[in-house]
N, C-alpha and C positions, 0 to 999 in steps of 0.2 A: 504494500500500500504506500503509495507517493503522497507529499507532502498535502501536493493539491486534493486528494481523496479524503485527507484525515480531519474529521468533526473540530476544529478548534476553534476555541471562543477567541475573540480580539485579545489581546495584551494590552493593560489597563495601566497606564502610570502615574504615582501622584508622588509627593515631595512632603516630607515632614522632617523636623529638625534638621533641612540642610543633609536629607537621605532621600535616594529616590529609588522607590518599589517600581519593580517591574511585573504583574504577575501575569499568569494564563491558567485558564482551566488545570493542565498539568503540574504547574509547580512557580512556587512564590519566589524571586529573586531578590537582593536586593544589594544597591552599592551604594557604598560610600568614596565619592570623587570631588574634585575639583568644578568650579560653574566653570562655564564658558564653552567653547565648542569642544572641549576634548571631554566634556561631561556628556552632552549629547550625542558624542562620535559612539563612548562606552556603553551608553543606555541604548542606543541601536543594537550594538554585540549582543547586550545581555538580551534585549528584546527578541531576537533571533534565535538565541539559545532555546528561551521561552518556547517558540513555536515550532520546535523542533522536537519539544520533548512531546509524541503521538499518544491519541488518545482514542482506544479503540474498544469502542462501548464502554463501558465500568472499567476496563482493565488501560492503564497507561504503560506508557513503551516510551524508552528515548532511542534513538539510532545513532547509525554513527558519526553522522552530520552536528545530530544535538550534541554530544560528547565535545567532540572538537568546536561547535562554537561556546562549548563552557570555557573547555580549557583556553580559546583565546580571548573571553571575557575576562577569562580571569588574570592571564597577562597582562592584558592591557590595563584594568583596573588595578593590580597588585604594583604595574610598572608606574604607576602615576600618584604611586601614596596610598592609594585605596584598599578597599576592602571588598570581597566578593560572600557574602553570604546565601547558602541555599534555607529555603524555609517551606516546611510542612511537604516535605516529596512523598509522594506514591511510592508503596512497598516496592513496586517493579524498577521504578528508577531510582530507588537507594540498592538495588540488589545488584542493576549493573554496574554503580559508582564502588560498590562493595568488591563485587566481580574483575572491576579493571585497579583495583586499590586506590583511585580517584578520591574514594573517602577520604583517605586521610588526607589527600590536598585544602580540602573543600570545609571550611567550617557549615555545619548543617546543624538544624534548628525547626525543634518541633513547632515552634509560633514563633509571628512576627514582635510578640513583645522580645522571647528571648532571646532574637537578634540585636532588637535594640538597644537591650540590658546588655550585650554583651561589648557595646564601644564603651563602654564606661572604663 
């Protein structure tokens, strides 16, 4: 099933305390970056990331497109100061972050509170 086939809701962004969420039906993102255009370049990345991680009926799937645009959101956000947090993922796509040892890259996070809690 291709990208264009798969059910996914828009990707919603909003901004609070100088954070900006990313989210999708599949899975909550969220960074901490710099304003200006290289804030906007990264919230693209992650937004893609987003809709990359498929969602097929009840059961969600990331591939291997979603993977590698993690891993280069999280470059680019990791190279510029930031921070890349995943929040409240689908059993199937912590199993393949699990699968490809990507976990341990990746700070993950049952809610968006205890992402927030955790810039402190």
């Amino acid at each position: 099933m291709g990208l264009k086939d798969a059910p996914i809701k828009r990707t919603l962004t909003h901004r609070l305390e100088g954070l900006t969420f990313a989210q999708s039906a599949a899975e909550r993102l969220c960074e901490s970056v710099g304003a200006g255009g290289d804030a906007f370049h990264v919230g693209l990345a992650v937004r893609e990331a987003a809709v990359n991680a498929l969602q097929h009926g009840n059961r969600f799937d990331i591939d291997s497109s979603g993977i590698g645009e993690l891993v280069s959101s999280y470059t680019r956000v990791t190279s510029r100061g930031g921070k890349l947090k995943l929040i409240n993922l689908p059993p199937r796509v912590q199993d393949v972050l699990t699968i490809t040892q990507l976990i341990t890259v990746f700070e993950v996070y049952d809610t968006e509170a205890d992402a927030l809690a955790s810039f402190s």
